[in-house]
Backbone as CSV, one residue per row, in Angstrom:
resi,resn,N_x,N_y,N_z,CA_x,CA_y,CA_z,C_x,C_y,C_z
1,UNK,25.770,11.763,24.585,24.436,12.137,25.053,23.792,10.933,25.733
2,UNK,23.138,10.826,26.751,22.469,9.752,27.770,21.313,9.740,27.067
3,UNK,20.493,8.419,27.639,19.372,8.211,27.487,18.025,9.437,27.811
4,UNK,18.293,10.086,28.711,17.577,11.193,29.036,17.459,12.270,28.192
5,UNK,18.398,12.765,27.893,18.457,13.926,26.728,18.086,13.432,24.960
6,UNK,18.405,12.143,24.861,17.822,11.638,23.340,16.618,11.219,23.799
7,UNK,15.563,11.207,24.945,14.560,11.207,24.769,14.139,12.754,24.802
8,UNK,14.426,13.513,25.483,13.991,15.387,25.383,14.250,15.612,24.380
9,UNK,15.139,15.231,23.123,15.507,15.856,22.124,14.422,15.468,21.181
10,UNK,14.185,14.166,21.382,13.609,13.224,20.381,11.924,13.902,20.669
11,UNK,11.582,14.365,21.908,9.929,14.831,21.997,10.029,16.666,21.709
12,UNK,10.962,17.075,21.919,11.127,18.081,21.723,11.171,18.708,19.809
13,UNK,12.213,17.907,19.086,12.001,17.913,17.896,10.563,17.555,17.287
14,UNK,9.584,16.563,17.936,8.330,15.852,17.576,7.326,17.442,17.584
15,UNK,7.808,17.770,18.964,6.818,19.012,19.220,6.818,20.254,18.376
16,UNK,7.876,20.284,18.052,8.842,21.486,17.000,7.847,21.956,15.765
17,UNK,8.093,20.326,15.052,7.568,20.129,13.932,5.750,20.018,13.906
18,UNK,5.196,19.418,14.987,4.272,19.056,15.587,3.507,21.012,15.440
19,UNK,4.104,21.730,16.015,3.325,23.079,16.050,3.446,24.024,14.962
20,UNK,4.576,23.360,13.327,4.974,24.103,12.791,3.379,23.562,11.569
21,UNK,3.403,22.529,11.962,2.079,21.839,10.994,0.778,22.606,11.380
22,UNK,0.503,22.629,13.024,-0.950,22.974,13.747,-0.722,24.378,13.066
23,UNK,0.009,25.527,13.317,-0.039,27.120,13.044,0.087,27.240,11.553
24,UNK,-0.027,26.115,10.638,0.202,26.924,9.183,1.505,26.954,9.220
25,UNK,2.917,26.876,9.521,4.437,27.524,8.754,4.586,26.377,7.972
26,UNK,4.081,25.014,8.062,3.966,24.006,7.434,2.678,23.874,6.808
27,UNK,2.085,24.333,5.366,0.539,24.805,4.983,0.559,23.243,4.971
28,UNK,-1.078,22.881,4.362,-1.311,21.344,3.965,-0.933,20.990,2.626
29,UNK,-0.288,20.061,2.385,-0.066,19.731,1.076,1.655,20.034,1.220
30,UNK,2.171,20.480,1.712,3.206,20.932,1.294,4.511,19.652,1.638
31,UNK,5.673,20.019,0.775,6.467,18.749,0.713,7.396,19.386,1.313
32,UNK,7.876,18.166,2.379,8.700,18.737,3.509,9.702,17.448,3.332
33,UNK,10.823,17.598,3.904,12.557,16.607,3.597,12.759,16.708,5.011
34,UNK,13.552,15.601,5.357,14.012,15.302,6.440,15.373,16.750,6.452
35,UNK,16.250,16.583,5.440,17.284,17.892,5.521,16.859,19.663,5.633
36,UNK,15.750,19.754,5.313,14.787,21.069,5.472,14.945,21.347,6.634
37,UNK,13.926,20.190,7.551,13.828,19.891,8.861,15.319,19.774,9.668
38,UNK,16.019,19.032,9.356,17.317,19.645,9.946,17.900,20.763,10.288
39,UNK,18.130,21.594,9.066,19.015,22.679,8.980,17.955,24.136,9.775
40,UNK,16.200,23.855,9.626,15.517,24.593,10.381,15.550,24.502,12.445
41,UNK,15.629,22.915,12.029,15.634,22.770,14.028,17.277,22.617,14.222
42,UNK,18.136,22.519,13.800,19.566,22.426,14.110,19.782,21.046,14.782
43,UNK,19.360,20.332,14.728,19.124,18.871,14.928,19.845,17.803,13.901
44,UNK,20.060,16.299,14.603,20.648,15.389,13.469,19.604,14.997,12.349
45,UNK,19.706,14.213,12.066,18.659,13.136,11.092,17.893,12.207,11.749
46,UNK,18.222,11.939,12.985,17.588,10.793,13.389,16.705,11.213,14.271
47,UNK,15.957,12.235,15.345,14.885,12.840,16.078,14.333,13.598,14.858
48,UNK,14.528,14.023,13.722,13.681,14.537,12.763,12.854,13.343,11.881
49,UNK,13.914,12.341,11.958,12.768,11.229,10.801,12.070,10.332,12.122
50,UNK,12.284,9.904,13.204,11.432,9.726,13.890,10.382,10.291,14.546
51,UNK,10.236,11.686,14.496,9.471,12.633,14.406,8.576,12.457,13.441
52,UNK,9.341,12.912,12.195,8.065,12.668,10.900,7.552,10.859,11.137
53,UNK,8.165,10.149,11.373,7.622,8.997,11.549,6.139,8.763,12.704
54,UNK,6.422,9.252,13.435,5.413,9.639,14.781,4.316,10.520,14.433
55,UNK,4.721,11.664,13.652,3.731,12.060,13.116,2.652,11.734,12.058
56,UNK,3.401,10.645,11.307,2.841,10.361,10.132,1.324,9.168,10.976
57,UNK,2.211,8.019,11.857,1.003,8.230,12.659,0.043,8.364,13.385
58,UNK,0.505,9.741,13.361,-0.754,10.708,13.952,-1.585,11.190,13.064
59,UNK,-1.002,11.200,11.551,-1.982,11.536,10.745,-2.264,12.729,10.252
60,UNK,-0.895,13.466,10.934,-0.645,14.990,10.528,0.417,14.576,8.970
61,UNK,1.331,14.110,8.793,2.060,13.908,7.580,1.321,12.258,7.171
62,UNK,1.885,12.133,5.417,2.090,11.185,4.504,3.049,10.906,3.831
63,UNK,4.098,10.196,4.491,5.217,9.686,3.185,4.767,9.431,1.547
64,UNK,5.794,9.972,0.805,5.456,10.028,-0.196,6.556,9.509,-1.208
65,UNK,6.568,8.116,-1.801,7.439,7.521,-2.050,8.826,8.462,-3.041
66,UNK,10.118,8.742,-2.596,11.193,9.040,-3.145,11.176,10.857,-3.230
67,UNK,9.756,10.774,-2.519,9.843,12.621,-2.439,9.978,13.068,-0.744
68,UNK,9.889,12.134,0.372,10.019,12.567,1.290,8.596,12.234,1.960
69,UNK,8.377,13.543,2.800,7.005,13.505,3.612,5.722,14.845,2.673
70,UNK,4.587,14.883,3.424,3.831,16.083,3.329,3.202,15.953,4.451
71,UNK,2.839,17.504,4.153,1.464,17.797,5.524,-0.122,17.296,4.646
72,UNK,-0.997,16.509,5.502,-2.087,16.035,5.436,-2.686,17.373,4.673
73,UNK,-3.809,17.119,3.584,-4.800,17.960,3.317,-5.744,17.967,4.180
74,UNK,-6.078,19.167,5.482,-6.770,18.910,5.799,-8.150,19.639,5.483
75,UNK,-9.228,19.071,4.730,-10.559,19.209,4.068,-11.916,19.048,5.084
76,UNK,-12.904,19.549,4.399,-14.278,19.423,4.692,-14.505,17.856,5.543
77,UNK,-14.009,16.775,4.620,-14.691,15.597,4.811,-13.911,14.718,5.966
78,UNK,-12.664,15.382,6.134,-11.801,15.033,7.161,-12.173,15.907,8.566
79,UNK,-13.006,17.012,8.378,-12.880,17.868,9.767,-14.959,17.320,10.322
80,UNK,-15.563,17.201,9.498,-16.761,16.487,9.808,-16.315,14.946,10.377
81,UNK,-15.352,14.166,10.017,-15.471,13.174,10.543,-14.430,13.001,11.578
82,UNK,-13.470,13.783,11.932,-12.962,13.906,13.159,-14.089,14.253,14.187
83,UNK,-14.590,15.685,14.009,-15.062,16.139,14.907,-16.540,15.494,15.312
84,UNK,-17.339,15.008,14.418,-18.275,13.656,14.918,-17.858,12.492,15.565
85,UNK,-16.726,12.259,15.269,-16.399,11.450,16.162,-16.042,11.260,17.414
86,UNK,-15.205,12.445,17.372,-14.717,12.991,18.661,-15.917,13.567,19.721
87,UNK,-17.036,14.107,19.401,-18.263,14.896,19.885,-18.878,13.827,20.813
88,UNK,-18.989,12.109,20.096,-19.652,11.205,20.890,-18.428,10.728,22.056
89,UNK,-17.077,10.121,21.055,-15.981,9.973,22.363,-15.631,10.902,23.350
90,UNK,-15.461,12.072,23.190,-15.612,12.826,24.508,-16.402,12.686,25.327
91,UNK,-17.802,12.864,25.019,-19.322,12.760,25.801,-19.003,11.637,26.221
92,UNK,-18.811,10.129,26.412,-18.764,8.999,26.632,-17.207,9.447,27.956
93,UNK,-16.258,9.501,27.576,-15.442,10.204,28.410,-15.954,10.415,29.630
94,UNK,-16.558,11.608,29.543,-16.752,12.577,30.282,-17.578,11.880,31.335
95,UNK,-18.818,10.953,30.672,-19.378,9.650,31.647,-18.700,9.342,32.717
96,UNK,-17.694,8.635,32.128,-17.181,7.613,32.756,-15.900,8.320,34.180
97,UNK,-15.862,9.320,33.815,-15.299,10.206,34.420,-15.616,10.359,35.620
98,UNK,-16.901,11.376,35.235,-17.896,11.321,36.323,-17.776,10.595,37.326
99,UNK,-17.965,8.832,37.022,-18.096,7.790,37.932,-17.075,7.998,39.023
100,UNK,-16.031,8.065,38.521,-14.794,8.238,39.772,-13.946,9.205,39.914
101,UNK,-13.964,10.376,39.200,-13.384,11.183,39.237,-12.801,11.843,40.559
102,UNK,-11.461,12.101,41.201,-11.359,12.441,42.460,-11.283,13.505,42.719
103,UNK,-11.347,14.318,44.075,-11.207,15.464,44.759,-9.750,16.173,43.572
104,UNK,-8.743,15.764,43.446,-7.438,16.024,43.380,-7.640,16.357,41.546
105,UNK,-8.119,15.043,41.074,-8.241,15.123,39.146,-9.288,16.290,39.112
106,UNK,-10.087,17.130,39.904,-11.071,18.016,39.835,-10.378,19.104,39.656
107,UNK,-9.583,19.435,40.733,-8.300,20.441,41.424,-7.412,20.759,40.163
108,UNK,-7.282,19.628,39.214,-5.899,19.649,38.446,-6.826,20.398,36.979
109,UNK,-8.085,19.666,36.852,-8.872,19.881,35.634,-9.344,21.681,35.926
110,UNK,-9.542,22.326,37.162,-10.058,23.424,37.089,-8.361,24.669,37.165
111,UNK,-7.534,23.773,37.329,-5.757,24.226,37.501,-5.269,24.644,35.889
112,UNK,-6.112,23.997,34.935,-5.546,24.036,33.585,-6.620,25.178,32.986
113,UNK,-7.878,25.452,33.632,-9.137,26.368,33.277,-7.867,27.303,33.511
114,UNK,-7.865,27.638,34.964,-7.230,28.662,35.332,-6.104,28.938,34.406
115,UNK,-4.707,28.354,34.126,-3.931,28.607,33.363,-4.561,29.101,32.168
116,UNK,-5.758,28.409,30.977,-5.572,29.103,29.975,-6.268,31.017,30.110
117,UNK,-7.002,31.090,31.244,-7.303,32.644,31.800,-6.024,33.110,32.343
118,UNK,-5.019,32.633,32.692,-3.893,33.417,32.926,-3.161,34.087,31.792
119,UNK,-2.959,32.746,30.948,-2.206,33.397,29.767,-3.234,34.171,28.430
120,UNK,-4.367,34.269,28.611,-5.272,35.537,27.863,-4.860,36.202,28.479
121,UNK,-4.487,36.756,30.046,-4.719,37.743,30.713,-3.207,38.301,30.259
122,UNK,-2.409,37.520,30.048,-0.733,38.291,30.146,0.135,38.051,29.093
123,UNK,-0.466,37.351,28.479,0.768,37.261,26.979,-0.389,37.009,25.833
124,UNK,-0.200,38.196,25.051,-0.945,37.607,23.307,0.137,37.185,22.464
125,UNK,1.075,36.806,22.797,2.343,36.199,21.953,1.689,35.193,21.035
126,UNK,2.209,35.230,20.057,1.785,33.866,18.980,2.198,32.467,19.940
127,UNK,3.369,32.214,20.604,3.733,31.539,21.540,2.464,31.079,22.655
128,UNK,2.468,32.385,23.496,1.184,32.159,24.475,0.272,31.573,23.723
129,UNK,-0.474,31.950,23.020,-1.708,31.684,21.989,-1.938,29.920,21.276
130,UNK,-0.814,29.311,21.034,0.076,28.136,21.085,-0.486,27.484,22.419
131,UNK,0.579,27.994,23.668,0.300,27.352,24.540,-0.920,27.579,25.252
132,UNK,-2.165,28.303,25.207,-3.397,28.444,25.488,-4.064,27.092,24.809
133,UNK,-3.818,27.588,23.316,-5.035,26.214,22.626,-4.257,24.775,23.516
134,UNK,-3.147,24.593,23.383,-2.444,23.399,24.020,-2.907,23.184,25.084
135,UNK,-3.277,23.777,26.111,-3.824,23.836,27.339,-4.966,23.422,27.375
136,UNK,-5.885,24.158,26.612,-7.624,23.480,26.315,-7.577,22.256,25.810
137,UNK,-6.667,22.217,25.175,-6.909,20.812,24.412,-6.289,19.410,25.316
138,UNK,-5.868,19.960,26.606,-5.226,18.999,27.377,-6.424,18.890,28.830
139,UNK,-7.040,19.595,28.769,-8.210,19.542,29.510,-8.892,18.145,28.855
140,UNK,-9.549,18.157,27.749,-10.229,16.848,27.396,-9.212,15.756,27.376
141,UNK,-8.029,16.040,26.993,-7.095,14.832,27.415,-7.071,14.376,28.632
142,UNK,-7.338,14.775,29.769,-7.343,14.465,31.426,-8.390,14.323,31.526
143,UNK,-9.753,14.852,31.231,-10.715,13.946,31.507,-10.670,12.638,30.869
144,UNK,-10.442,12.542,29.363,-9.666,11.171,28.873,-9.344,10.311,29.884
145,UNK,-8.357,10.681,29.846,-7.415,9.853,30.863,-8.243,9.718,32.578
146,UNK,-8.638,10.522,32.619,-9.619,10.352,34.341,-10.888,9.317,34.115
147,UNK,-11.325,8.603,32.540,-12.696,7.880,32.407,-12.404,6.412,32.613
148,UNK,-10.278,6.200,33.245,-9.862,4.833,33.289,-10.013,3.947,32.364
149,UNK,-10.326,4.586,30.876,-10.422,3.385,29.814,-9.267,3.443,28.731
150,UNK,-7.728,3.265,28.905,-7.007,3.345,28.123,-7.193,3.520,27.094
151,UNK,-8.118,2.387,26.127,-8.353,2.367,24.651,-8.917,3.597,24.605
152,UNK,-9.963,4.394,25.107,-10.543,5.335,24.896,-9.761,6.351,24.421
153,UNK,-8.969,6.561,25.948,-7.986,7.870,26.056,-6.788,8.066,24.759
154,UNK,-6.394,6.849,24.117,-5.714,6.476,23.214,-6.692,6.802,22.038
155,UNK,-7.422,6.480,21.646,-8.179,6.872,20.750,-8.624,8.463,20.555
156,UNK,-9.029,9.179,21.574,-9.056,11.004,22.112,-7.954,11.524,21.559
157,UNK,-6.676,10.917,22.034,-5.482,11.371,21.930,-5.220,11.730,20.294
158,UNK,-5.394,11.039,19.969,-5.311,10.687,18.260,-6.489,11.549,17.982
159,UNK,-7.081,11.707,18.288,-8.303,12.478,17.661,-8.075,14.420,17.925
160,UNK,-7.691,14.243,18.118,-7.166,15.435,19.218,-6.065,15.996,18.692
161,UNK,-5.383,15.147,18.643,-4.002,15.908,17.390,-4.260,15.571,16.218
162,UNK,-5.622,15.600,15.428,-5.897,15.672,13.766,-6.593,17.069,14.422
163,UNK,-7.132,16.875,15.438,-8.730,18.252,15.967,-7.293,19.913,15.487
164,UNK,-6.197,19.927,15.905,-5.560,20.823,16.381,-5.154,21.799,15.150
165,UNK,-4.877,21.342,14.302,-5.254,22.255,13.155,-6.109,22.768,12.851
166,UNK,-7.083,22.437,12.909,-8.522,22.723,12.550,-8.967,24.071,13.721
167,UNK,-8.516,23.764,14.992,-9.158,24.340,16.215,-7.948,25.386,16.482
168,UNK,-6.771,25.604,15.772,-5.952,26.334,15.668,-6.564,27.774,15.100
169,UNK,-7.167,27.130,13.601,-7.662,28.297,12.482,-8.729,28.864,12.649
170,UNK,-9.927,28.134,13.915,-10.921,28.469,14.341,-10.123,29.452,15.525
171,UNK,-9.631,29.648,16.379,-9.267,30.222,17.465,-8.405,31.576,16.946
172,UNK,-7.214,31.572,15.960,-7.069,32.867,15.423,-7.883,33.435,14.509
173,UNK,-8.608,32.598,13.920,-9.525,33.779,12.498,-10.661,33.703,13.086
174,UNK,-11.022,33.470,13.907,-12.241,33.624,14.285,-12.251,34.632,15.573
175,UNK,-11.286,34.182,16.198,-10.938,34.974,17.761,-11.896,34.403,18.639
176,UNK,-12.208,32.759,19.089,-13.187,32.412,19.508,-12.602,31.898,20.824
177,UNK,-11.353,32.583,21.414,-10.373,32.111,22.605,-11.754,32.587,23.808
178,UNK,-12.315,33.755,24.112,-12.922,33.527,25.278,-13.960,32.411,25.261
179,UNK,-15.010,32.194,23.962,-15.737,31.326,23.944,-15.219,30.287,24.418
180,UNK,-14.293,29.569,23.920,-13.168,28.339,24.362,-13.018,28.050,26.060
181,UNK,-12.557,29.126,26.355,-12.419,28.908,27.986,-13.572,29.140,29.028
182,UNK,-14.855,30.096,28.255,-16.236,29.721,29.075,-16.500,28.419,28.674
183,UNK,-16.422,27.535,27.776,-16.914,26.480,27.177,-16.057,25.225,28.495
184,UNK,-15.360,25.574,28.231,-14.072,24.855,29.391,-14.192,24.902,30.688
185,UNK,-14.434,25.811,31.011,-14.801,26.346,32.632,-16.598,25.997,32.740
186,UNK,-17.539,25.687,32.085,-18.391,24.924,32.390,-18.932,23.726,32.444
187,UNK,-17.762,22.990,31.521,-17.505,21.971,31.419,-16.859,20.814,32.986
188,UNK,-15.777,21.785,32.723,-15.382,20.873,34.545,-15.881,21.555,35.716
189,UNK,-16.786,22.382,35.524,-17.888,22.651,36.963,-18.293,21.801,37.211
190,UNK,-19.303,21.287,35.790,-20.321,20.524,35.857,-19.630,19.211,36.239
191,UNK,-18.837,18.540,35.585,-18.426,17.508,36.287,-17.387,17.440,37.899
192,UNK,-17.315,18.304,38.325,-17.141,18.570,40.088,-18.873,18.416,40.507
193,UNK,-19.539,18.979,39.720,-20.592,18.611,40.679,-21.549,17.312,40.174
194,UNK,-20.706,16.552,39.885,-21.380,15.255,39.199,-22.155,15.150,38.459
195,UNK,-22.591,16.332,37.437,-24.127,16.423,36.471,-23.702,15.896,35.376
196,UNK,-23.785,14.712,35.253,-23.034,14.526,34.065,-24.113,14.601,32.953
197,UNK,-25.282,14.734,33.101,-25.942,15.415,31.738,-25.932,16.643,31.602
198,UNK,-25.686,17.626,31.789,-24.969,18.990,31.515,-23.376,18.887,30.734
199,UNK,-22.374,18.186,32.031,-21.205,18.160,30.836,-21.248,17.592,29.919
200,UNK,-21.655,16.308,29.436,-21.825,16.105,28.157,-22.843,16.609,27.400
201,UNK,-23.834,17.396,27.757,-24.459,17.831,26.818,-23.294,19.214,26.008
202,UNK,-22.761,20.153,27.387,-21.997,20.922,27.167,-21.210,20.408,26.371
203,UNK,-19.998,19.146,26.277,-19.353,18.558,25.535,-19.410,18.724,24.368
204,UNK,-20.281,18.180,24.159,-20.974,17.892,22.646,-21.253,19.342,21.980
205,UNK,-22.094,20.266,22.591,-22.191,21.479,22.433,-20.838,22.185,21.892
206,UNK,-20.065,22.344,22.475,-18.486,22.840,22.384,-18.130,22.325,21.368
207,UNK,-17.964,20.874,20.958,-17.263,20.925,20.224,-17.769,20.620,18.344
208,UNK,-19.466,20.838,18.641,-20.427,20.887,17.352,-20.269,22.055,16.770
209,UNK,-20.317,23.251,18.038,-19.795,24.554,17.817,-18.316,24.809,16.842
210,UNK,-17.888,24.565,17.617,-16.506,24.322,17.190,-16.160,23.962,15.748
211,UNK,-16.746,22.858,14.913,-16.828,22.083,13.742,-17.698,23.295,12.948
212,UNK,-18.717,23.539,13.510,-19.464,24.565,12.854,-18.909,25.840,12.332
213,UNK,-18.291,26.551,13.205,-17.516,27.591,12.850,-16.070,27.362,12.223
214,UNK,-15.616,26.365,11.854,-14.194,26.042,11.167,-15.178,25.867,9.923
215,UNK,-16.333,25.240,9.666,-16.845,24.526,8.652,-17.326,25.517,8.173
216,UNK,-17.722,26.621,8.588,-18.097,27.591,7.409,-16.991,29.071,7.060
217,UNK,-15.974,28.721,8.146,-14.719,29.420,7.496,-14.082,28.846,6.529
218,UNK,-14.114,27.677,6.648,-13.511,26.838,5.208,-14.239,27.152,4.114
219,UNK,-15.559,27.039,3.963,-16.092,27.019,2.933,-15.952,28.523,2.906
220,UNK,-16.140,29.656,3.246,-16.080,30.845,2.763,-14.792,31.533,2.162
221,UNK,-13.465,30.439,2.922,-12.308,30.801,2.181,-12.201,29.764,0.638
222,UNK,-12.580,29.092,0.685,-12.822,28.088,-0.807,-13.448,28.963,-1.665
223,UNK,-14.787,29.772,-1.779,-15.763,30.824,-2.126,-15.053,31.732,-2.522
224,UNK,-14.412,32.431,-1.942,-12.961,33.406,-2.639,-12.359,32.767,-2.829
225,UNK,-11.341,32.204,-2.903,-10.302,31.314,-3.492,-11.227,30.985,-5.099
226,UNK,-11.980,30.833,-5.186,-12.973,30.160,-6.458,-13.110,31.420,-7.319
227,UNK,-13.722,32.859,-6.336,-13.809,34.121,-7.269,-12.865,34.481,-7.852
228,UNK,-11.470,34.234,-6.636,-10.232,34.902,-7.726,-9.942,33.821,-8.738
229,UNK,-10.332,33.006,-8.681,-9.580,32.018,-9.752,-10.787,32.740,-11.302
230,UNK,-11.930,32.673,-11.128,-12.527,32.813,-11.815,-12.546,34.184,-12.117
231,UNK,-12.037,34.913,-11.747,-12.083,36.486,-11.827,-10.695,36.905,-13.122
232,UNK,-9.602,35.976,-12.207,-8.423,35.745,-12.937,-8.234,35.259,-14.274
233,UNK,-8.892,34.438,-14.299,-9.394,33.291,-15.477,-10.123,34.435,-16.902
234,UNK,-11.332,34.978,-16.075,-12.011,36.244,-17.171,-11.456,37.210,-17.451
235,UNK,-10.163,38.100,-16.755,-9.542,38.923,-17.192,-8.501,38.102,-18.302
236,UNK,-7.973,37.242,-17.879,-6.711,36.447,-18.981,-7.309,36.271,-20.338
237,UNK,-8.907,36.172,-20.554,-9.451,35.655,-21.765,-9.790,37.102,-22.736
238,UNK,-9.504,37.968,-21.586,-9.950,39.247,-22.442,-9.014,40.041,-23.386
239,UNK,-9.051,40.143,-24.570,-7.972,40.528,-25.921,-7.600,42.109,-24.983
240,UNK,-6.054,42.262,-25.053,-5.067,43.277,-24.429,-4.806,43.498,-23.165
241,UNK,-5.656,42.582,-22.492,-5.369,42.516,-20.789,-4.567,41.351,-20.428
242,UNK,-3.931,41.471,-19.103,-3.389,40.858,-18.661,-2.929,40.764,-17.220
243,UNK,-3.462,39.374,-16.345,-3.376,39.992,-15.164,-1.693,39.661,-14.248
């Protein structure tokens, strides 16, 4: 195998595992082996543990001494402080963007709007649905990358793949995909037409929204999760029942 194909294999396995974490087939908490991961992607040992290695950090897994890897818990206090963080680094982004942004990075940013309205329009595949959120979420990566401040865009990046779980569970249980792409499509208007206090206000807007509605689906699935435990709990204590 050449250098070319052990790098496709090696981003390809990253991505594998990478979307098996964002969709839930990998829940949080759960203990995952490099040989699991093998015998599921048909792959060697060595693009799977550099994978989990890459991922770990990204902050999606945690090695866990003599047991392997896990998927991150991802909680309340972890999705408030991604997404505050991310709310001001985007907005700051999006600034700097502004400043020089060209005819062509405009063209490419309203090229990816368009794609994620293509694929609502023609595939509800769990797949499509995948590559939709992937798509939105590569929109703020290119303005990233269009604000010319490496550290920044490096920092987004990372922020962005902790955001994707989170903005995964908001987008199927919520069904908040058209909101997403009006949110998107007014976003890089506004910066084609240089307002950059609109897109970042929009910015910020989008993605407070965003935190907001994951943040009270969490807590409402915790809320049940709590009744049945406690529901469970009062039938077990009761003499001849049993649940």
């Amino acid at each position: 195998m050449n250098d070319v194909a052990r790098g496709h294999l090696r981003q390809s396995t990253y991505e594998s595992i990478k979307a098996m974490i964002v969709t839930g087939q990998l829940s949080p908490g759960r203990r995952i082996t490099e040989l699991e991961l093998v015998e599921q992607l048909q792959v060697s040992r060595t693009p799977v543990r550099e994978a989990l290695n890459r991922l770990e950090r990204d902050g999606l897994v945690v090695e866990r001494p003599r047991t392997g890897f896990a998927v991150v818990q991802f909680d309340e206090t972890m999705l408030r402080n991604v997404f505050d963080i991310r709310a001001e680094l985007d907005a700051y982004a999006t600034t700097l963007a502004i400043a020089r942004i060209t005819r062509d990075e405009v063209e490419l940013l309203r090229g990816l709007v368009a794609d994620c309205e293509r694929l609502a329009q023609t595939d509800s595949a769990p797949r499509a649905r995948l590559e939709e959120m992937q798509t939105g979420m590569e929109i703020h990566r290119a303005i990233a990358r269009f604000s010319a401040n490496a550290m920044l865009a490096e920092m987004l990046n990372g922020l962005l793949d902790k955001c994707q779980v989170y903005v995964w569970m908001e987008l199927t249980q919520l069904n908040d995909w058209k909101a997403a792409r009006d949110d998107h499509h007014m976003i890089v208007e506004a910066i084609a037409a240089g307002d950059a206090d609109t897109a970042c206000r929009e910015s910020r807007r989008h993605i407070r929204q965003s935190m907001d509605g994951i943040l009270d689906l969490m807590l409402r699935q915790r809320d049940l999760r709590d009744l049945y435990l406690s529901r469970t709990e009062e039938l077990q204590t009761r003499p001849g029942l049993a649940v």
